[in-house]
GUSEBA-53917 format. One record per residue: residue in three letters; x, y, z of N, C-alpha, C, CB in turn. Coordinates in Angstrom, 1 decimal, always signed. Glycine has a CB too. Example, Ala and Ser with C-alpha at 12.3 -4.5 7.8 and 13.67 -1.06 7.14 Angstrom:
{'ALA', {+13.2, -5.7, +7.8}, {+12.3, -4.5, +7.8}, {+13.2, -3.3, +7.8}, {+11.3, -4.5, +9.0}},
{'SER', {+12.8, -2.2, +7.1}, {+13.7, -1.1, +7.1}, {+12.9, +0.0, +7.9}, {+14.1, -0.6, +5.7}},
This chain:
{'UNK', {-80.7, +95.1, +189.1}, {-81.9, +94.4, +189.6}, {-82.3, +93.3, +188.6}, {-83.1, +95.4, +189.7}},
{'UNK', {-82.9, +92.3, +189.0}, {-83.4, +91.0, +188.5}, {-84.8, +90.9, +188.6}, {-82.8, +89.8, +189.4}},
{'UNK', {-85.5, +91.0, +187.0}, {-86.8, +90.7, +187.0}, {-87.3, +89.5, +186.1}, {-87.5, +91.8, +186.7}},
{'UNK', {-88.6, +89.0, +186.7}, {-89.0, +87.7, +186.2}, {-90.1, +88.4, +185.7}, {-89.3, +86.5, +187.3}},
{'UNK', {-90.6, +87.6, +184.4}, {-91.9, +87.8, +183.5}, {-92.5, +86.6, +183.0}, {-91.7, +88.7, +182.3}},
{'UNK', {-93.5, +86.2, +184.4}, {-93.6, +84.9, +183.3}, {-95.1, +85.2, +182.9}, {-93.4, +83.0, +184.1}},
{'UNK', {-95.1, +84.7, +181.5}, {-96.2, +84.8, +180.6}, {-96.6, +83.1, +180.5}, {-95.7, +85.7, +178.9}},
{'UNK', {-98.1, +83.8, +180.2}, {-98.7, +82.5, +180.1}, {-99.8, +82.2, +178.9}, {-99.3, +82.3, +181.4}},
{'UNK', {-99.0, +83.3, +178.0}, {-99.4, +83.4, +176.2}, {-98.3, +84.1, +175.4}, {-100.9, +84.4, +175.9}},
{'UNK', {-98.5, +83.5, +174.8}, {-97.2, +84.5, +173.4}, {-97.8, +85.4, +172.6}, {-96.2, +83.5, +172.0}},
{'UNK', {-99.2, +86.1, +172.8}, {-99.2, +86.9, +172.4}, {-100.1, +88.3, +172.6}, {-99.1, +86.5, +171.6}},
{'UNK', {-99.6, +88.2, +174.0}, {-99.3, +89.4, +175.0}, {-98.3, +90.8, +175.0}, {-98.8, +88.7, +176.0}},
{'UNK', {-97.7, +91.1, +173.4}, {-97.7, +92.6, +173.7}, {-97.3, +93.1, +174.4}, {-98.6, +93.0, +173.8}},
{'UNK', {-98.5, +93.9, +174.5}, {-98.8, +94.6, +175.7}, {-98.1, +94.3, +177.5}, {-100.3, +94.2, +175.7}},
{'UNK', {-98.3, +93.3, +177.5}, {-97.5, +92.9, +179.4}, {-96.2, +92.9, +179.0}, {-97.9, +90.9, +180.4}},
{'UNK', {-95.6, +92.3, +177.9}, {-94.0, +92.6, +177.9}, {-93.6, +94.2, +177.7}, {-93.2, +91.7, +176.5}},
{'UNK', {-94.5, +94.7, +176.6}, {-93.9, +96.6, +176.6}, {-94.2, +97.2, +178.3}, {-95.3, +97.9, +175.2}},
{'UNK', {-95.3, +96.9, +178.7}, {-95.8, +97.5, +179.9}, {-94.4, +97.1, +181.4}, {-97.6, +96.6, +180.0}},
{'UNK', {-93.7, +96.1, +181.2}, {-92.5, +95.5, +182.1}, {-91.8, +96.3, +181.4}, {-92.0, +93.8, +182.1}},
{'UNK', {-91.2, +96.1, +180.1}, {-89.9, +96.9, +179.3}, {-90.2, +98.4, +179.8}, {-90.0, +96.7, +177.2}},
{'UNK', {-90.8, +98.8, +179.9}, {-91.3, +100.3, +179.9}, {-91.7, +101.5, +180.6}, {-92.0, +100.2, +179.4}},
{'UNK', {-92.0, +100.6, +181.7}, {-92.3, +101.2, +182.9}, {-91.7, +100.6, +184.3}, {-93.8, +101.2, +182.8}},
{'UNK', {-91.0, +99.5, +184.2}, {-91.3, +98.3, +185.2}, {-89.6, +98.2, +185.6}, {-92.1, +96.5, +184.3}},
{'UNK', {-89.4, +97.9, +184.7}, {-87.2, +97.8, +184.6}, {-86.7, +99.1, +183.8}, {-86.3, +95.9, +183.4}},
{'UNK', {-85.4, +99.1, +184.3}, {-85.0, +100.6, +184.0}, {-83.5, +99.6, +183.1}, {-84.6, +102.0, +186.0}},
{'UNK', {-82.7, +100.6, +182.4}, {-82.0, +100.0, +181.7}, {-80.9, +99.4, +182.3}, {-81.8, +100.5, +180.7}},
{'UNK', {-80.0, +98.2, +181.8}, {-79.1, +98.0, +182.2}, {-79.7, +96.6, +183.4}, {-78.5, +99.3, +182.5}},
{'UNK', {-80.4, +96.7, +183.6}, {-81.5, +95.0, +184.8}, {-81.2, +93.8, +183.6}, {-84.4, +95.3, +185.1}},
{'UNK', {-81.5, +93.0, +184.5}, {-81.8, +91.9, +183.9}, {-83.2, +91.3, +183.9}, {-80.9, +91.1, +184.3}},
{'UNK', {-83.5, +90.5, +182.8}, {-85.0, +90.0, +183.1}, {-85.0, +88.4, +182.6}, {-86.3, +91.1, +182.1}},
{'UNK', {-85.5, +87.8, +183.0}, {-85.5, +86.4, +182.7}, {-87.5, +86.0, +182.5}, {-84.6, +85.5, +184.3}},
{'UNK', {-87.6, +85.8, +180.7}, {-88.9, +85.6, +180.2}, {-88.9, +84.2, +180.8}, {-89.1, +85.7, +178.5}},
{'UNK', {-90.2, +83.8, +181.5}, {-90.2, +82.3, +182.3}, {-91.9, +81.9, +181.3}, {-90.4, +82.5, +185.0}},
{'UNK', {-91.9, +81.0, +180.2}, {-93.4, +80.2, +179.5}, {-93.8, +79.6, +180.6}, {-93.2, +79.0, +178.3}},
{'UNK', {-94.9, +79.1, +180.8}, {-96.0, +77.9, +181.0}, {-95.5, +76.8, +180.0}, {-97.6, +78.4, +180.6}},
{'UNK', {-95.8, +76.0, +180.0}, {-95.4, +75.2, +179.5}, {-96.5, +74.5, +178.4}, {-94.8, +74.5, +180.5}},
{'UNK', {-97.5, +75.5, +178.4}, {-98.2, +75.5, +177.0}, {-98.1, +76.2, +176.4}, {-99.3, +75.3, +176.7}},
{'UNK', {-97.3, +77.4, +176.6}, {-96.7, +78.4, +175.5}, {-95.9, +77.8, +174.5}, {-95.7, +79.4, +176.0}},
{'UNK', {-95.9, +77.4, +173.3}, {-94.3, +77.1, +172.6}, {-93.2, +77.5, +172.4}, {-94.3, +77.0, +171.9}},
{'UNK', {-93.3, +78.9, +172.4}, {-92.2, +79.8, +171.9}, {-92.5, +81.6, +172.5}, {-92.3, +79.7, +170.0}},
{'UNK', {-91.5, +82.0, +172.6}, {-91.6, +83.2, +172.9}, {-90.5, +84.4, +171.9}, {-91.4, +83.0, +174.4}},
{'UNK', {-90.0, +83.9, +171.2}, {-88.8, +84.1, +170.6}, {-89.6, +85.5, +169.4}, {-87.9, +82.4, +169.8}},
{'UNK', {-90.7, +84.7, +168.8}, {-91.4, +86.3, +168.3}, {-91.4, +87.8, +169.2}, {-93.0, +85.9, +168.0}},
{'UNK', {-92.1, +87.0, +169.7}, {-92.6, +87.7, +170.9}, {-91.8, +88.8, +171.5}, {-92.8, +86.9, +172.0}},
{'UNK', {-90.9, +88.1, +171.5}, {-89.1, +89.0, +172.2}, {-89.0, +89.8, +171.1}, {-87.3, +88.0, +172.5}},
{'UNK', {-88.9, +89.4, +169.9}, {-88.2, +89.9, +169.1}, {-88.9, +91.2, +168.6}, {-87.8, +89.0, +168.1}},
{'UNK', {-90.4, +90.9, +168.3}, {-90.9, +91.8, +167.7}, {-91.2, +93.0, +168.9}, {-92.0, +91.3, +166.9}},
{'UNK', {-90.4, +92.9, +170.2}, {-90.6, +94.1, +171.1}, {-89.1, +94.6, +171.3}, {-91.5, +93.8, +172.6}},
{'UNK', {-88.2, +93.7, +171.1}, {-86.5, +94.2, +170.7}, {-85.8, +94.7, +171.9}, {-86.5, +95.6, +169.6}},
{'UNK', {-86.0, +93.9, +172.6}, {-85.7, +94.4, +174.1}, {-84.0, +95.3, +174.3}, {-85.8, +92.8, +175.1}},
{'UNK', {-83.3, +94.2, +173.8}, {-81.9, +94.5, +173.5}, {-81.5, +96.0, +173.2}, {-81.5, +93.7, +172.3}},
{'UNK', {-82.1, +96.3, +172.2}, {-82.2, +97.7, +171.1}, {-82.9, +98.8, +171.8}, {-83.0, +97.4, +169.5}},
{'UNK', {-83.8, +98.7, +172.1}, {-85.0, +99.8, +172.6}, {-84.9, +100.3, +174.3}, {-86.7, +99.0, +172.4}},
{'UNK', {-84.7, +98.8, +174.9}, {-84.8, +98.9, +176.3}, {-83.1, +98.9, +177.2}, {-85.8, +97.4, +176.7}},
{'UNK', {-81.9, +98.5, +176.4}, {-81.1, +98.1, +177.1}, {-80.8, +97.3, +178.5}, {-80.7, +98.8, +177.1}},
{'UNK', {-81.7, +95.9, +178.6}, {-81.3, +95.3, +179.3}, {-81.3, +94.0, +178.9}, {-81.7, +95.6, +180.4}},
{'UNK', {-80.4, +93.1, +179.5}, {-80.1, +91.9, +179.4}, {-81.1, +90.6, +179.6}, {-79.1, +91.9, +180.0}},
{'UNK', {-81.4, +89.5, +178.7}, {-82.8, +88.7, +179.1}, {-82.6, +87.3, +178.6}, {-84.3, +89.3, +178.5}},
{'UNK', {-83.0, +86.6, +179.2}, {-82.6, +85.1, +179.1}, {-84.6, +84.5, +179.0}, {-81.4, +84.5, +180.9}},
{'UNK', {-84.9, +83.2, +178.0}, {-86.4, +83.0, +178.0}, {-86.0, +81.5, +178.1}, {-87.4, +83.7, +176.7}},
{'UNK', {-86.8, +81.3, +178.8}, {-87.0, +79.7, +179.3}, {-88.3, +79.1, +179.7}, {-86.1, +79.4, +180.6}},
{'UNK', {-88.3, +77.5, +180.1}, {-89.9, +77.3, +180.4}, {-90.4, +76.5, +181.2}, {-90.6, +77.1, +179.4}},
{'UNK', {-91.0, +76.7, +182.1}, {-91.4, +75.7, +183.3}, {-91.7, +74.4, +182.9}, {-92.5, +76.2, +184.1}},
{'UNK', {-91.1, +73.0, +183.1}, {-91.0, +72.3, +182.9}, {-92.6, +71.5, +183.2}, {-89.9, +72.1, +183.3}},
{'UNK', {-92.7, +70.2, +182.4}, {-94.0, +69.9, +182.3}, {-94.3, +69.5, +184.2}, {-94.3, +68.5, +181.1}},
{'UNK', {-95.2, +69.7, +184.1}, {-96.1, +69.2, +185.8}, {-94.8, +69.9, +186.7}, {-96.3, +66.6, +186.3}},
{'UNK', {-94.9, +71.4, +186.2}, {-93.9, +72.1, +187.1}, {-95.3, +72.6, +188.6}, {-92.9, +73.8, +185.9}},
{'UNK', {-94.2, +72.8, +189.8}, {-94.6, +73.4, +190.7}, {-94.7, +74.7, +191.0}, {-94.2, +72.9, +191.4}},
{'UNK', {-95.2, +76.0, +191.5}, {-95.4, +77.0, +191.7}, {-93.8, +77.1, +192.8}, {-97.0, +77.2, +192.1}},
{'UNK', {-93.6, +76.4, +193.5}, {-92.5, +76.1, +194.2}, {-91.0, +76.2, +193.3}, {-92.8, +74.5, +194.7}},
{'UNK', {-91.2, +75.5, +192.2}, {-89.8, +75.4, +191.1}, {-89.7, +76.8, +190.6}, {-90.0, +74.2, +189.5}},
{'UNK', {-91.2, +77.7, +190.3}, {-90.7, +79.2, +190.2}, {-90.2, +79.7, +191.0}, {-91.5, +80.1, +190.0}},
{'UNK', {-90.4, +79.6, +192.4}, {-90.2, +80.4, +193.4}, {-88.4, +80.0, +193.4}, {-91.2, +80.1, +195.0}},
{'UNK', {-88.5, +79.2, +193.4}, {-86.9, +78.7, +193.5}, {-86.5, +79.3, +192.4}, {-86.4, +77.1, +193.5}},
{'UNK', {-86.3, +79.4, +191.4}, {-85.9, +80.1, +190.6}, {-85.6, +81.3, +190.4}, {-86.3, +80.1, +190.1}},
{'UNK', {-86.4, +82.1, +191.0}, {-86.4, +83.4, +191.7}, {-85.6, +83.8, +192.8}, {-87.5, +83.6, +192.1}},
{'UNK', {-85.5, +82.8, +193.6}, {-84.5, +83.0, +194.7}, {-83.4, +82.8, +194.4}, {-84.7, +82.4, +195.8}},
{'UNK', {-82.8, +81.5, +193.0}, {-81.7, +81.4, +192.7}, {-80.6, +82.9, +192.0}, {-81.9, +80.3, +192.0}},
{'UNK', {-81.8, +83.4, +191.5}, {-81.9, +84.3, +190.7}, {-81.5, +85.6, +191.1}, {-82.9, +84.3, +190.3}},
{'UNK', {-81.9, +85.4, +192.7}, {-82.1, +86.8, +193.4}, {-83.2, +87.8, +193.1}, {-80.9, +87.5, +193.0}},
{'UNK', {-83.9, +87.2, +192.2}, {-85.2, +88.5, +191.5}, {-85.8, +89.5, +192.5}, {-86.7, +87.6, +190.8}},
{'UNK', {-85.3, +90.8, +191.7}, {-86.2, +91.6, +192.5}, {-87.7, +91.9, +192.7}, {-85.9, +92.5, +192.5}},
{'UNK', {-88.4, +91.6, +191.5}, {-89.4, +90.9, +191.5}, {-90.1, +90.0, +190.2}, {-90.0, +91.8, +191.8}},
{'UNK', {-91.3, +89.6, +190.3}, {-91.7, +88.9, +189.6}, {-93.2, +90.1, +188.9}, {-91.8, +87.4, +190.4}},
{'UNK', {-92.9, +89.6, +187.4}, {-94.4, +90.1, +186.8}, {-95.1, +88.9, +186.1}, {-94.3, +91.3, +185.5}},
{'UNK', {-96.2, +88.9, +186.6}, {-97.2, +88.3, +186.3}, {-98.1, +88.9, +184.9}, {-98.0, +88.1, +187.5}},
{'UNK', {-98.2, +88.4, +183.7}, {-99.3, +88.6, +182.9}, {-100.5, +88.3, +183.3}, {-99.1, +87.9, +182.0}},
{'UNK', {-101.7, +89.3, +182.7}, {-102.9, +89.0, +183.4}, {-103.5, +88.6, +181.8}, {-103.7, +90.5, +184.5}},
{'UNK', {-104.1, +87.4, +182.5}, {-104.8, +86.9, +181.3}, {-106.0, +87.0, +180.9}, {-104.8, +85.9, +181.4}},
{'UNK', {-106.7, +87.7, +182.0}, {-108.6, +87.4, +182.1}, {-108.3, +89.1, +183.0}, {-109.6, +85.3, +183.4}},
{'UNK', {-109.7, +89.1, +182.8}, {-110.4, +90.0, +183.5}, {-111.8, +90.3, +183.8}, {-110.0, +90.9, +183.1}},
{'UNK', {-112.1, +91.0, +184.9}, {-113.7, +90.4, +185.2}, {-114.6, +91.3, +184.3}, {-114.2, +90.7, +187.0}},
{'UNK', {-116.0, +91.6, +184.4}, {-117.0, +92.5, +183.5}, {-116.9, +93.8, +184.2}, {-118.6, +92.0, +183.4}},
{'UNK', {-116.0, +94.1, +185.1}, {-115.7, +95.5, +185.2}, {-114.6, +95.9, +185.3}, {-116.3, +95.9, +186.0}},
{'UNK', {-113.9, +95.0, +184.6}, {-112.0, +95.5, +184.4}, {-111.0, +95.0, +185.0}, {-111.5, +97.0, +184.7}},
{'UNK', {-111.3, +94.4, +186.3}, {-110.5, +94.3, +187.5}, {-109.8, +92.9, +187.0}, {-111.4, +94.2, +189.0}},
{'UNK', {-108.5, +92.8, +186.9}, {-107.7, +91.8, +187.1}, {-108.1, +90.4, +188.1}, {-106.7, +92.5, +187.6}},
{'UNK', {-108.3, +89.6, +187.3}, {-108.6, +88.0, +187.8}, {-107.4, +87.2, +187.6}, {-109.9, +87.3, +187.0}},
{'UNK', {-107.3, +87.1, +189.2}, {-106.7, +86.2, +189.7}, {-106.8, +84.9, +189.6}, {-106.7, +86.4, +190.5}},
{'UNK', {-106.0, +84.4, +188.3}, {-105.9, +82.7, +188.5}, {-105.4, +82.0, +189.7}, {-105.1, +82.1, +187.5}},
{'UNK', {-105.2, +80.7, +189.6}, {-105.1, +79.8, +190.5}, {-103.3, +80.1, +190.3}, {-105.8, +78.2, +190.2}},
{'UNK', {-102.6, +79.9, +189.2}, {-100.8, +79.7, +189.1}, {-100.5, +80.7, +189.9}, {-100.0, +79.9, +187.5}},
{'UNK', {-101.1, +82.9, +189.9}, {-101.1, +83.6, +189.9}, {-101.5, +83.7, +191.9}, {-101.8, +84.0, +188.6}},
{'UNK', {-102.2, +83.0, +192.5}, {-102.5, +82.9, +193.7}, {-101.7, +82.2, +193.7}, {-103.7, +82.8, +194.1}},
{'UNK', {-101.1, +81.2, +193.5}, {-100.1, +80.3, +194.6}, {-99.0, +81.0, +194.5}, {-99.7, +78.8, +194.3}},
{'UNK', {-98.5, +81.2, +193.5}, {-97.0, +82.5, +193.2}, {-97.2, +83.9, +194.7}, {-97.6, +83.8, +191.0}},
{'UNK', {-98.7, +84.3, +194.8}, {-98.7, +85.9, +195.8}, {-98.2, +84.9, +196.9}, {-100.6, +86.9, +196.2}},
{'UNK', {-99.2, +83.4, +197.6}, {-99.5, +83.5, +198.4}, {-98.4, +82.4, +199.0}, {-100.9, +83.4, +198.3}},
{'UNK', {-97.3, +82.2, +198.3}, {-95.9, +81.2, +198.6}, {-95.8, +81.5, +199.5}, {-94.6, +81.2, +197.9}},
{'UNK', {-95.5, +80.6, +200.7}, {-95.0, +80.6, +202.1}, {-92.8, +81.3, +202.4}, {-95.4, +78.5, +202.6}},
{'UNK', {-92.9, +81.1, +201.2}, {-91.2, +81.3, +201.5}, {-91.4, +83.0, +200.5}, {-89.6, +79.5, +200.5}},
{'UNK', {-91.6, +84.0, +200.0}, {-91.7, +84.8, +199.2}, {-92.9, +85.3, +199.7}, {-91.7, +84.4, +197.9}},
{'UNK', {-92.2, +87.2, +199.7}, {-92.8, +87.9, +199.8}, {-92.7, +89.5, +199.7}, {-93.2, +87.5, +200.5}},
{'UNK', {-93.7, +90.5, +199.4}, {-93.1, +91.2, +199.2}, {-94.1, +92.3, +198.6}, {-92.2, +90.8, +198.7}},
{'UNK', {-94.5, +93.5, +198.0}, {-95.3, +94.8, +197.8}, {-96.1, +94.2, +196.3}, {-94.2, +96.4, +197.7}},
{'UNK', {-97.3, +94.2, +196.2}, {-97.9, +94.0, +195.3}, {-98.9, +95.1, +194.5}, {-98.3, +92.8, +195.7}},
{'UNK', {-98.8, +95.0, +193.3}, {-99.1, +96.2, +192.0}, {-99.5, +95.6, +190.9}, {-97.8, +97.2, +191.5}},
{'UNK', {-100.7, +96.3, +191.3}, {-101.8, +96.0, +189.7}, {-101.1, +96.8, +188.7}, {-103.8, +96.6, +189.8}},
{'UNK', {-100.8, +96.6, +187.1}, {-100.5, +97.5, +186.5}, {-101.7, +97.2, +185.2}, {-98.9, +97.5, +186.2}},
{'UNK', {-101.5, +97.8, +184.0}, {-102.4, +97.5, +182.9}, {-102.8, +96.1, +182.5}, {-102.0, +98.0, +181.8}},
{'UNK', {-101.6, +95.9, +182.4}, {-101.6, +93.9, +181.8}, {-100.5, +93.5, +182.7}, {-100.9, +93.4, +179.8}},
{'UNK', {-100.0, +93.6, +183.5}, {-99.5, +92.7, +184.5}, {-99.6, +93.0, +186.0}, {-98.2, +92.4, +184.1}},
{'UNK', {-99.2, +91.9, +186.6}, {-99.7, +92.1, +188.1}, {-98.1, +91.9, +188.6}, {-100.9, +90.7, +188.8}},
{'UNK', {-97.7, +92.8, +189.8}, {-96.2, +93.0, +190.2}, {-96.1, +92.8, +191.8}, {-95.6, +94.6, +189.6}},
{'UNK', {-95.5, +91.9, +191.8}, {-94.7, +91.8, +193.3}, {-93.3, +91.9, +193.4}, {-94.9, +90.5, +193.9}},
{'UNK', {-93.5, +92.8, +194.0}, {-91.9, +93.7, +193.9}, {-91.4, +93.5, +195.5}, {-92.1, +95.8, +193.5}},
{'UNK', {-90.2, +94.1, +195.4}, {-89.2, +94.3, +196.8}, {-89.3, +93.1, +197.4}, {-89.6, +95.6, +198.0}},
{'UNK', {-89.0, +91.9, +196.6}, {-89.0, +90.5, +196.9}, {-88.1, +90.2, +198.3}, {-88.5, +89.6, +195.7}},
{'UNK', {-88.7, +89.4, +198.9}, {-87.7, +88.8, +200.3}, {-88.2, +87.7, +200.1}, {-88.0, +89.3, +202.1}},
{'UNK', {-87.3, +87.2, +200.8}, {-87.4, +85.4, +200.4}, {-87.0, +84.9, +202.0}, {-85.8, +84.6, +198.8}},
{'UNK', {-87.9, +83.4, +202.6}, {-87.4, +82.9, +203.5}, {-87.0, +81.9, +203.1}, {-87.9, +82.8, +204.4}},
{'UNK', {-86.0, +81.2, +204.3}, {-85.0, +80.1, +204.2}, {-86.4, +78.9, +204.3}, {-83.6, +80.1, +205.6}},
């Protein structure tokens, strides 16, 4: 299986153990996808050791400036991903996961779709299908 995690802070913790941990089973692949006002994610990875702890394979890269919500989806489909995790960045005054704008165009893609899951710190659309 093929999972996407794109973060949209480096230092989020929490949403990468919560994917490592509960989310992919060993031996998947995951592909870390930045915003492109992240700079780096390479701490980030490291100090959660994915390799060592989790056994699966992961590639980190970063949406290119004045990227489209469209260039993720494609990516994903190139990818085959079985699904994508979303970091949750905000949340309302009574806990509930707030939905940004990047985070609503990603659910609401006309070509992608598929079972969606609130978890602690990330938001999951799983059993991805993709149209032509």
């Amino acid at each position: 299986m093929t999972t996407i995690v794109l973060l949209k802070s480096a230092d989020k913790q929490s949403a990468v153990r919560e994917v490592l941990g509960s989310v992919v089973g060993a031996g998947e692949t995951i592909h870390f996808v930045r915003v492109p006002t992240v700079r780096c994610l390479g701490s980030l990875i490291q100090e959660t050791k994915p390799m060592i702890n989790y056994d699966v394979d992961y590639t980190i890269s970063c949406l290119p400036d004045g990227y489209d919500v469209s260039e993720l989806v494609g990516f994903a489909t190139e990818s085959d991903a079985n699904r994508i995790c979303i970091e949750i960045t905000e949340r309302t005054l009574t806990g509930k996961a707030r939905i940004d704008d990047l985070t609503q165009s990603i659910l609401l893609h006309e070509t992608i779709s598929g079972d969606f899951v609130v978890g602690d710190h990330v938001i999951i659309l799983e059993e991805l299908e993709y149209d032509a």
